[in-house]
DSSP file (Angstrom, degrees, kcal/mol; ACC not computed):
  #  RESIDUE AA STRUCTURE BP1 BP2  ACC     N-H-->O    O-->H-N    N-H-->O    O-->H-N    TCO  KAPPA ALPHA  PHI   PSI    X-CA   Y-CA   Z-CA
    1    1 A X              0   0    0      0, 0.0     2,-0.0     0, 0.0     5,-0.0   0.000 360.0 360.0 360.0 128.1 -152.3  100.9   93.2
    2    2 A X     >  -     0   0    0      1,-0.1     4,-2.2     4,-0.0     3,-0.3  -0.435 360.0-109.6 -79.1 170.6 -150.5   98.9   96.1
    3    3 A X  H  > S+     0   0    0      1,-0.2     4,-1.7     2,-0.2     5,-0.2   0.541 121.8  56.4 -77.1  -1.8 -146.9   99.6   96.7
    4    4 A X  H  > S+     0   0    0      2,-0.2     4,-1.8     3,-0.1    -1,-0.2   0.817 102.0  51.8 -70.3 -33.6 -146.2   96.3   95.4
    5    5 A X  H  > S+     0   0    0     -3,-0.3     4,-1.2     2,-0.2    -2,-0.2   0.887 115.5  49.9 -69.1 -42.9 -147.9   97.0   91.8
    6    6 A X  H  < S+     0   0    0     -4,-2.2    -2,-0.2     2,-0.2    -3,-0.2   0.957 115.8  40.0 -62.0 -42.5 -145.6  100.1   92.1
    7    7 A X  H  < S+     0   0    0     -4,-1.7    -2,-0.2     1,-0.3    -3,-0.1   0.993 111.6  49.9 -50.5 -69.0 -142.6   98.0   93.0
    8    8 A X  H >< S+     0   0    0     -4,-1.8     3,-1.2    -5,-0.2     2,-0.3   0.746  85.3 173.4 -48.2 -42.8 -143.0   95.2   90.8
    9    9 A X  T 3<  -     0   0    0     -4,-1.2    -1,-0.2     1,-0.3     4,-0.1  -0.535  66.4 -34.7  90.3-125.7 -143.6   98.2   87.7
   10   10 A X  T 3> S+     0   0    0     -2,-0.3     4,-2.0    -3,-0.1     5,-0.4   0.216 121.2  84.1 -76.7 -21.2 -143.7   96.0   84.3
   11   11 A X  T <4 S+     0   0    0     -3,-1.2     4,-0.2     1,-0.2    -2,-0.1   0.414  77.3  60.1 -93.4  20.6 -141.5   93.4   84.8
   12   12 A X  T  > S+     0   0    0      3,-0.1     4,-1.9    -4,-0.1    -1,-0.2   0.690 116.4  39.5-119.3 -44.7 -143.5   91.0   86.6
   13   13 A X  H  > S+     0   0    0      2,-0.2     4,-0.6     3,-0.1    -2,-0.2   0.893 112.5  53.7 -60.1 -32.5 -145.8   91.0   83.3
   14   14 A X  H >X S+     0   0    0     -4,-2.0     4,-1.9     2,-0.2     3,-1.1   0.934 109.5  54.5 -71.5 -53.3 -142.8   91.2   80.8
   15   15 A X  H 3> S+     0   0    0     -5,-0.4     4,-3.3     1,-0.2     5,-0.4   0.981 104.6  49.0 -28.9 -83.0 -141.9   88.2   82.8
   16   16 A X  H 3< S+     0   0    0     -4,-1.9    -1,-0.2     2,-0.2    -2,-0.2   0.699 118.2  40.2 -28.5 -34.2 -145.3   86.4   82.2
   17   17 A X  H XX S+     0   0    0     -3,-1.1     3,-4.6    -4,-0.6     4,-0.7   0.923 110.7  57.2 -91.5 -55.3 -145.1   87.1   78.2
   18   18 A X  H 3X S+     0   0    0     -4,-1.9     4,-0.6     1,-0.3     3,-0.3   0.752 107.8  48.6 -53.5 -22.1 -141.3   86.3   77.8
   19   19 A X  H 3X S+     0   0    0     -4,-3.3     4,-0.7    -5,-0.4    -1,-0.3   0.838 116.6  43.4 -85.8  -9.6 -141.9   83.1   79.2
   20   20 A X  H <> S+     0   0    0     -3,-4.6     4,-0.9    -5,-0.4    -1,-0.3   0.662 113.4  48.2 -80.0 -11.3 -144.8   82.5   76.9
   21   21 A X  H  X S+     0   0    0     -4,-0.7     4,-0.8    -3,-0.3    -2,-0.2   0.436 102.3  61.2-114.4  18.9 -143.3   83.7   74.3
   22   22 A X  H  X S+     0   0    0     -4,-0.6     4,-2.8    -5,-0.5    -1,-0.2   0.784 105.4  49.8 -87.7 -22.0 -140.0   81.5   75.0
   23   23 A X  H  X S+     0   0    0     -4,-0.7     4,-2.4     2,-0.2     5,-0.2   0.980 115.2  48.4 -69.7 -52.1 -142.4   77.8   74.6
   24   24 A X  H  < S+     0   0    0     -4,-0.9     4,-0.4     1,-0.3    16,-0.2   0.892 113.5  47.1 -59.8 -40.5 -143.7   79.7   71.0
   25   25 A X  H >X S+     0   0    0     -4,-0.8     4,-1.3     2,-0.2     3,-0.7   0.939 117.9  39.4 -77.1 -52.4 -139.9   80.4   70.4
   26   26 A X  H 3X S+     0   0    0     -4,-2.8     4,-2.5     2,-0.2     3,-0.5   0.898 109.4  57.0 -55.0 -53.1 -138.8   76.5   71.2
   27   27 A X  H 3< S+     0   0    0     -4,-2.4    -1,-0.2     1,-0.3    -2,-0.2   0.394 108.1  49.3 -41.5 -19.4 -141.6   74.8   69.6
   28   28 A X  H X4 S+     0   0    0     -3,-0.7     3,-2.4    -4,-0.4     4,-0.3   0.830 114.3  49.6 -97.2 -42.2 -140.5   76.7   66.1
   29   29 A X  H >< S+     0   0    0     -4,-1.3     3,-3.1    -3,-0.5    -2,-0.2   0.953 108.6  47.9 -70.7 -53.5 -137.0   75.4   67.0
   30   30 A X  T 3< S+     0   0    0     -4,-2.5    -1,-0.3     1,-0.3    -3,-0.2   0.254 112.5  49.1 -99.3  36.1 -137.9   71.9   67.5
   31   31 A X  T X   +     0   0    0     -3,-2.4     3,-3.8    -5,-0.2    -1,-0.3   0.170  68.6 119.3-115.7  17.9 -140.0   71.6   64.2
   32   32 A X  T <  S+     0   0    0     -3,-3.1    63,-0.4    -4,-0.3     5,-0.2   0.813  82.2  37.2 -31.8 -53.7 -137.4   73.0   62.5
   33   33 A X  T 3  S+     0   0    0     -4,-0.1     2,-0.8    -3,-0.1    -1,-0.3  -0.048  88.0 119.5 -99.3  33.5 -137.4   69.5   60.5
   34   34 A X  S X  S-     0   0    0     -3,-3.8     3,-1.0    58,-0.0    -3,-0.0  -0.890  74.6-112.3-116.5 138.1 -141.3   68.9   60.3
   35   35 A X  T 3  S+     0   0    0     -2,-0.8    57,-0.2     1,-0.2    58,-0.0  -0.096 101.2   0.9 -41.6 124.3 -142.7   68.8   57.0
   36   36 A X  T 3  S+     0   0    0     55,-1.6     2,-0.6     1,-0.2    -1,-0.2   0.869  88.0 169.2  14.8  57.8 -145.1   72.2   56.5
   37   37 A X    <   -     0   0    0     -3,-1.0    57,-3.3    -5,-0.2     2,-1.0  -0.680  30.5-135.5 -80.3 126.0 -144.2   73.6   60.4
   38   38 A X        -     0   0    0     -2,-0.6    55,-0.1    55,-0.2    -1,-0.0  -0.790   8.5-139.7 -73.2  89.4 -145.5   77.2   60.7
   39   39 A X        -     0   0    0     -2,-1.0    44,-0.6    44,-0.2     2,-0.3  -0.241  31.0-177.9 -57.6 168.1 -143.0   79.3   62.4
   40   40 A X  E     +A   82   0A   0     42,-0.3     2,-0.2   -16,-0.2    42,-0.2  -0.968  13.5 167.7-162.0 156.3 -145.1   81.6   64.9
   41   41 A X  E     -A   81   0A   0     40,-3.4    40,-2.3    -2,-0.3     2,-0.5  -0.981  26.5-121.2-170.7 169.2 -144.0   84.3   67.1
   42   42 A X  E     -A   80   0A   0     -2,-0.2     2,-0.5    38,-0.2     3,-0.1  -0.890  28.5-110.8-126.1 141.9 -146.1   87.2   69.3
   43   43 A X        -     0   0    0     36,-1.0     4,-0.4    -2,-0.5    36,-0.2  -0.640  25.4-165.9 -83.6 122.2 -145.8   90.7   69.1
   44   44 A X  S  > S+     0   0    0     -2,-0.5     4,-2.2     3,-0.2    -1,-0.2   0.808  83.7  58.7 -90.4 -36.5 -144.1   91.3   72.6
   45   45 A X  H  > S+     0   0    0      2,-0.2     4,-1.9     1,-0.2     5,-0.6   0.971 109.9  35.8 -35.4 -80.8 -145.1   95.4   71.9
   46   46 A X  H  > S+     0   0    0      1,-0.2     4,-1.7     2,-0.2    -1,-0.2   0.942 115.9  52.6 -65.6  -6.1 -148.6   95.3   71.5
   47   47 A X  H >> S+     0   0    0     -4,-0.4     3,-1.8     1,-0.2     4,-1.2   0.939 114.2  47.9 -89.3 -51.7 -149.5   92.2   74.4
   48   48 A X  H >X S+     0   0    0     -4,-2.2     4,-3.4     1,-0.3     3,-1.2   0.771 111.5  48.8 -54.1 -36.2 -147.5   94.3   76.9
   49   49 A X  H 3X S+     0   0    0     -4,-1.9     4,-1.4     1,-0.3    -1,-0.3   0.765 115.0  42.8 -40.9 -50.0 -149.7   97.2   75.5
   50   50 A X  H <X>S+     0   0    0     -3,-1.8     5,-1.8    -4,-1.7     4,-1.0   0.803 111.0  56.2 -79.0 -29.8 -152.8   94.9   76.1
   51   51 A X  H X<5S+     0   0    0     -4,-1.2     3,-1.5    -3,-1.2    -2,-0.2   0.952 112.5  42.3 -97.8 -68.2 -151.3   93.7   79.8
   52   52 A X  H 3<5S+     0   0    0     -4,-3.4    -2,-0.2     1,-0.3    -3,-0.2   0.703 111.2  55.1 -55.7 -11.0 -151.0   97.6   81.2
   53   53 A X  H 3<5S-     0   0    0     -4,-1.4    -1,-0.3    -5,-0.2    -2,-0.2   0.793 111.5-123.8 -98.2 -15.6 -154.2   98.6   79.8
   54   54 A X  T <<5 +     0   0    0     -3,-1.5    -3,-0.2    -4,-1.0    -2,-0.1   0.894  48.2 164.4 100.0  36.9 -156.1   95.6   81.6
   55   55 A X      < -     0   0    0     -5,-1.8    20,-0.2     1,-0.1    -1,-0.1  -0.158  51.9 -84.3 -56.6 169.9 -157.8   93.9   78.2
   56   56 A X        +     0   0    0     20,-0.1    21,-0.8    18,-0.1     2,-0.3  -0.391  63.4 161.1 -69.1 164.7 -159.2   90.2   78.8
   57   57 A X        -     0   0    0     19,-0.3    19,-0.5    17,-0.1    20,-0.3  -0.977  41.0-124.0-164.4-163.5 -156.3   87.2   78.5
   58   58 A X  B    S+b   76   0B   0     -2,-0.3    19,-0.2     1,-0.0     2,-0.2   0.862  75.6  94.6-120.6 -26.2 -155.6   83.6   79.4
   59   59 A X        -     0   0    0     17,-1.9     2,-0.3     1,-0.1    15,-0.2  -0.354  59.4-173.1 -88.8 134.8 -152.4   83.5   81.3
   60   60 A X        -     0   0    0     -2,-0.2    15,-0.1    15,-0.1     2,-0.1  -0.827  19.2-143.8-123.8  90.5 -153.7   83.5   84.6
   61   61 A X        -     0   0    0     -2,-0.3     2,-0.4     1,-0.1    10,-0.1  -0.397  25.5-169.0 -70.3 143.6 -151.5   83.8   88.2
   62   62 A X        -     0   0    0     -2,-0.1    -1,-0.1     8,-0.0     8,-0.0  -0.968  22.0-115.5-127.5 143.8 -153.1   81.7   90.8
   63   63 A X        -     0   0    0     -2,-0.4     3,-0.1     1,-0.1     7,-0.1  -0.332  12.8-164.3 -59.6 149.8 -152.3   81.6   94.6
   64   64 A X  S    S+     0   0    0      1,-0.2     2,-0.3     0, 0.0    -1,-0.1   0.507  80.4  38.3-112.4 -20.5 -151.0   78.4   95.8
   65   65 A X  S >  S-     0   0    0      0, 0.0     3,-0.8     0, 0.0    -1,-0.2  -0.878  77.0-131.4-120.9 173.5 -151.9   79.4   99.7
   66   66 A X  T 3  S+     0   0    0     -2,-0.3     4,-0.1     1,-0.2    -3,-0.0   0.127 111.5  56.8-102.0  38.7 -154.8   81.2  100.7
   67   67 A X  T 3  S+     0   0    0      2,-0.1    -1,-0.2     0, 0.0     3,-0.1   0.480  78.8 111.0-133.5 -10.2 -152.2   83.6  102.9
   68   68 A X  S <  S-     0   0    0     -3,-0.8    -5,-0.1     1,-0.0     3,-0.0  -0.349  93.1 -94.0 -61.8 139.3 -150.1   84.5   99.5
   69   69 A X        -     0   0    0      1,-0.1     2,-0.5    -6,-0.0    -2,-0.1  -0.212  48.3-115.6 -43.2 172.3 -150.9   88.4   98.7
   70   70 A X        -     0   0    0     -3,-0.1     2,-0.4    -7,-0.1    -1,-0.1  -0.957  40.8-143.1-115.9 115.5 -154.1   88.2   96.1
   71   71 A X        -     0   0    0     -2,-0.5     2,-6.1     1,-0.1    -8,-0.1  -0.760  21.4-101.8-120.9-176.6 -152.9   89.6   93.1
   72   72 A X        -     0   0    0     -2,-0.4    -1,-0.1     1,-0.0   -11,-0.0   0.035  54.3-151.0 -32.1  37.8 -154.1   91.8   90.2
   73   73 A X        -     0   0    0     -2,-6.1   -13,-0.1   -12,-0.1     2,-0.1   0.085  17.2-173.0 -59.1 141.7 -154.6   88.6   88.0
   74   74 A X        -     0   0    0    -15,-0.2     2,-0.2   -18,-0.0   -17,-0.1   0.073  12.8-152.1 -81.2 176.7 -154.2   89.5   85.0
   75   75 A X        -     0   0    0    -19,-0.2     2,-0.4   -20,-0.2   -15,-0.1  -0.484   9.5-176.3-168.1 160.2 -154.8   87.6   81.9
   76   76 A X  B     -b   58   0B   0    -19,-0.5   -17,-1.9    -2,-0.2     2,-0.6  -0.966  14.9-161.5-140.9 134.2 -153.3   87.9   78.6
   77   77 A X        -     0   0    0    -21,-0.8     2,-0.2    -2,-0.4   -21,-0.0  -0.822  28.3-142.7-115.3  97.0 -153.9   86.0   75.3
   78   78 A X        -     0   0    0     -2,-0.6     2,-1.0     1,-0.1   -34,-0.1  -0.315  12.5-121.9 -72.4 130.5 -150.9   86.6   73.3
   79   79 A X        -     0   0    0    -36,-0.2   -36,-1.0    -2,-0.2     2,-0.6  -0.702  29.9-163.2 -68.2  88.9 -151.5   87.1   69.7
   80   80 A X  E     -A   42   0A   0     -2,-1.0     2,-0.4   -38,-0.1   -38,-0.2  -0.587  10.0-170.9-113.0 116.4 -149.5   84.4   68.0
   81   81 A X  E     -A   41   0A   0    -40,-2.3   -40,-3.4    -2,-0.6     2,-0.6  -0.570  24.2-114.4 -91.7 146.0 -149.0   85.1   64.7
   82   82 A X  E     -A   40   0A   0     -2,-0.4   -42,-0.3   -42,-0.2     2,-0.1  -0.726  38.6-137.9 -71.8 130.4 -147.5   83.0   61.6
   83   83 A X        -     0   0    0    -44,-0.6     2,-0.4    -2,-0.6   -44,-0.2  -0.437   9.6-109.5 -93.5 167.4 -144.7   84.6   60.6
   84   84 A X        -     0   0    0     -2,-0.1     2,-0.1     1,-0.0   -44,-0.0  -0.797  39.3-129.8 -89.0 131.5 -143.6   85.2   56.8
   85   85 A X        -     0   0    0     -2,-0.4     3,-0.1     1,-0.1    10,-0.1  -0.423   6.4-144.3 -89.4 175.6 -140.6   83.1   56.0
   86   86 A X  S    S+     0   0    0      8,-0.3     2,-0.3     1,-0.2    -1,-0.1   0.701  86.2  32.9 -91.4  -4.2 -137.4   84.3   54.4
   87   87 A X  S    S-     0   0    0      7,-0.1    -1,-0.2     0, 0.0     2,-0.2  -0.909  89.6-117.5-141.6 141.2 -136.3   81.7   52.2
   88   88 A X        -     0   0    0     -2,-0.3     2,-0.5    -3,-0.1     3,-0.0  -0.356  37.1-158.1 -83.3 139.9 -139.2   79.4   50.4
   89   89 A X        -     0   0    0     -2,-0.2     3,-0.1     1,-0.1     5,-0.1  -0.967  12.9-135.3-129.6 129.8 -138.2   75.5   52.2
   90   90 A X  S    S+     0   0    0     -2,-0.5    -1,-0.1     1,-0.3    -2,-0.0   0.822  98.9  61.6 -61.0 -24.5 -139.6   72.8   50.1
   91   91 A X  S    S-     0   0    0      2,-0.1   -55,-1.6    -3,-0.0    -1,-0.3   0.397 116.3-108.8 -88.5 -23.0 -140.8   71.0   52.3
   92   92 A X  S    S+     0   0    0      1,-0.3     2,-0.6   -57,-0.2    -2,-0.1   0.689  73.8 122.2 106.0   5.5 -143.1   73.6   53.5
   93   93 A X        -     0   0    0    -57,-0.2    -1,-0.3   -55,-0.1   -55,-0.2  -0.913  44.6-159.8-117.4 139.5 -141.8   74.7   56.8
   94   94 A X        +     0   0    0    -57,-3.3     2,-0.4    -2,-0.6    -8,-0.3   0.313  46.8 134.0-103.9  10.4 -140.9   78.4   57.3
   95   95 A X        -     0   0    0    -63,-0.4     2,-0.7   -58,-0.2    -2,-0.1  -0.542  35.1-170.1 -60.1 116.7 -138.6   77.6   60.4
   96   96 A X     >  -     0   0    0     -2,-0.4     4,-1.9     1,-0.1     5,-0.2  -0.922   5.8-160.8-120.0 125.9 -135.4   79.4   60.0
   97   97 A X  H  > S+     0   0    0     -2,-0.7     4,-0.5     2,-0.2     5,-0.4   0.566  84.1  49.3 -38.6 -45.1 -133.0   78.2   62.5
   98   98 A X  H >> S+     0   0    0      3,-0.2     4,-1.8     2,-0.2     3,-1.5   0.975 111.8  46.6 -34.9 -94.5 -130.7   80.9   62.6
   99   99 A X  H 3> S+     0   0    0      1,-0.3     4,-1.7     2,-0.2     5,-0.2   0.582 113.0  56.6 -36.9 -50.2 -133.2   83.6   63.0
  100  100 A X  H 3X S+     0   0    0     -4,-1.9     4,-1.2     2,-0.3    -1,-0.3   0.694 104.5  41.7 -67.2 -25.0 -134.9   81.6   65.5
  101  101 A X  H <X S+     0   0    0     -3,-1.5     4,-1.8    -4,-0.5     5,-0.5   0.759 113.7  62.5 -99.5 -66.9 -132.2   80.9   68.2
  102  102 A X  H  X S+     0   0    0     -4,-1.8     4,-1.5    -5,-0.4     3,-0.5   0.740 106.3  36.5  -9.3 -68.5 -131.5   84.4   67.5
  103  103 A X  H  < S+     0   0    0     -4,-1.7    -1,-0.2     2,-0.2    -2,-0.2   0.719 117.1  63.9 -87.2 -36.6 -135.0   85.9   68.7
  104  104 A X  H  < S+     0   0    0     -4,-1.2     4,-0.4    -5,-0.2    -1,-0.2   0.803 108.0  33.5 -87.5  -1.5 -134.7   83.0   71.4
  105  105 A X  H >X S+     0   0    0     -4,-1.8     4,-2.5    -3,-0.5     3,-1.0   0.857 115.6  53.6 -96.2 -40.9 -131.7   84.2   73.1
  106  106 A X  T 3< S+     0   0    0     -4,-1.5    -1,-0.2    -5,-0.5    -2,-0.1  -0.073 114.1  49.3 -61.3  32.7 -132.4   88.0   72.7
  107  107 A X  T 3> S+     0   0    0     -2,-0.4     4,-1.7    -3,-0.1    -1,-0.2   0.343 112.4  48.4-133.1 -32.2 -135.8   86.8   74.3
  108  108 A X  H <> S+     0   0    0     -3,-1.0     4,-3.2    -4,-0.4    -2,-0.2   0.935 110.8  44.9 -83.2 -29.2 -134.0   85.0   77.1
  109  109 A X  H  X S+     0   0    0     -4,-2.5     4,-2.2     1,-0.3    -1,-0.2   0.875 109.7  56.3 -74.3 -28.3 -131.7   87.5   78.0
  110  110 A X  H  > S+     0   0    0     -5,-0.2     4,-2.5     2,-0.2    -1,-0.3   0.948 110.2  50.1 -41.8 -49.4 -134.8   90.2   77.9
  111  111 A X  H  X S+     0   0    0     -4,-1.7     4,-2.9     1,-0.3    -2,-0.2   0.930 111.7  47.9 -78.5 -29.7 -136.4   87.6   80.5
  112  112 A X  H  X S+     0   0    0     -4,-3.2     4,-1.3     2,-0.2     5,-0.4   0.969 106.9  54.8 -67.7 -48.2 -133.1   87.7   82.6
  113  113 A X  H  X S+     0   0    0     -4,-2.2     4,-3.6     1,-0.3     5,-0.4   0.958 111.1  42.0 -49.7 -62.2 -132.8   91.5   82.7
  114  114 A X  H  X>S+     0   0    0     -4,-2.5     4,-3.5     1,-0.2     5,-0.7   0.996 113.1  62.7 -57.8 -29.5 -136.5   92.1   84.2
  115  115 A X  H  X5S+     0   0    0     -4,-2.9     4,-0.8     1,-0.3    -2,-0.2   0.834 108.2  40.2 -61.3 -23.0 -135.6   89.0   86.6
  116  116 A X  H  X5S+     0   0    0     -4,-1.3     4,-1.2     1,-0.2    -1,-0.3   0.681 109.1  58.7-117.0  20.0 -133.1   90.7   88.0
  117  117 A X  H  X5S+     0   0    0     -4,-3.6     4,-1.9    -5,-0.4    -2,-0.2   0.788 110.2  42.6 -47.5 -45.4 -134.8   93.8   88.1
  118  118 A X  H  X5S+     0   0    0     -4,-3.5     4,-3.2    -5,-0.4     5,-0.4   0.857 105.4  64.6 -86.7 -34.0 -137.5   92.5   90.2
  119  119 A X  H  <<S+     0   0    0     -4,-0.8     5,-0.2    -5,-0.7    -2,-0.2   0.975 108.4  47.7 -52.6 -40.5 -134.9   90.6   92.3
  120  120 A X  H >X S+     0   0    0     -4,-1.2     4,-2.2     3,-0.1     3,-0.5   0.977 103.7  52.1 -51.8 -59.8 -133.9   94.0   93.0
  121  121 A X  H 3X S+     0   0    0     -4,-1.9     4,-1.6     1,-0.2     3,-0.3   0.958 115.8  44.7 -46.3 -58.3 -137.2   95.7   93.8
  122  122 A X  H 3< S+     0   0    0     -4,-3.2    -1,-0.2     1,-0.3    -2,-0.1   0.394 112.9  50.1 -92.7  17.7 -137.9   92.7   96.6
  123  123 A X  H <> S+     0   0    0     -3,-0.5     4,-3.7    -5,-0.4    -1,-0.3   0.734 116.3  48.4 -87.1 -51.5 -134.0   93.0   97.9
  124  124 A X  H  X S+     0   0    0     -4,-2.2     4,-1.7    -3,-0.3    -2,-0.2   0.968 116.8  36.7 -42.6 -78.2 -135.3   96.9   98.0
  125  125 A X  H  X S+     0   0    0     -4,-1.6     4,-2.2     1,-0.2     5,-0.3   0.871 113.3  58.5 -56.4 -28.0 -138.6   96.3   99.8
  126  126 A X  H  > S+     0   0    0     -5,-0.2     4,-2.4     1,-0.2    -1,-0.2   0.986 109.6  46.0 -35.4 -64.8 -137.1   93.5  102.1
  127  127 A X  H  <>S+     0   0    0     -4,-3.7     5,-2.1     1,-0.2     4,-0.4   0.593 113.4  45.3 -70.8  -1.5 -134.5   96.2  103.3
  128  128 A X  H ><5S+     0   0    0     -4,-1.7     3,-4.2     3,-0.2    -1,-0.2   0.961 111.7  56.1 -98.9 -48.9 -137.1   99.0  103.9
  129  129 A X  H 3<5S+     0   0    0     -4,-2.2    -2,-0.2     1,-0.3    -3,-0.1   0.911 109.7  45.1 -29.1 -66.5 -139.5   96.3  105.8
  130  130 A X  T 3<5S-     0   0    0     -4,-2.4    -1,-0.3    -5,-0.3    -2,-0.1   0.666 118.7-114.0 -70.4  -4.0 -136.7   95.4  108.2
  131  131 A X  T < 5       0   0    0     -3,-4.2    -3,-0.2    -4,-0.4    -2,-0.1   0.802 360.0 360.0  86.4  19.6 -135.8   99.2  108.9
  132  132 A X      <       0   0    0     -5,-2.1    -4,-0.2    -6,-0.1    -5,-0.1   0.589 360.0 360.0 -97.6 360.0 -132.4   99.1  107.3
């Protein structure tokens, strides 16, 4: 393990799901009104589960220069389940709105916490790099 996989911990994968699982979270919001929408959502528990133990997946980082560190790529196929709704909609869509901008602000503020978690770590390694 490099000292960057140490730095970097979890959050640089909890990063990677929240932001996947923030599109899942928007995409139930803006079908709220379509006619038999499936809400969906991903169990943020077991794909992190799935990320540290090094199972197969899809989300894939790629270098954009060939002089970027090479990292561990990962990939992760989040397991997006239908969820059950809590009130029957006639119409057939299981979106509830509430509940859903709920889960999508406790999901953004999750994504801000590790961000600035990591913003930390690579303030941390900056200052040990320059000897301060």
């Amino acid at each position: 393990m490099s000292i960057i996989d140490r730095a970097f911990s979890i959050h640089d994968d909890a990063m990677m799901l929240r932001s996947r699982r923030s599109s899942i979270l928007a995409s139930n919001i803006a079908n709220a009104d379509t006619p038999d929408y499936k809400a969906r959502d991903m169990d943020f528990s077991a794909m992190m589960k799935q990320v540290r133990s090094g199972q197969d997946s899809n989300i894939k980082m790629a270098r954009t220069n060939d002089r970027h560190i090479s990292a561990n790529t990962q990939q992760v196929n989040p397991d997006i389940k239908f969820r059950n709704p809590l009130h029957a909609a006639l119409d057939g869509n299981t979106v509830d709105m509430h509940a859903e901008q709920a889960r999508f602000s406790q999901n953004a503020v999750e994504y801000q916490s590790s961000l600035t978690l990591l913003n930390g770590k690579i303030s941390g390694l900056k200052l040990a790099i320059r000897g301060q």
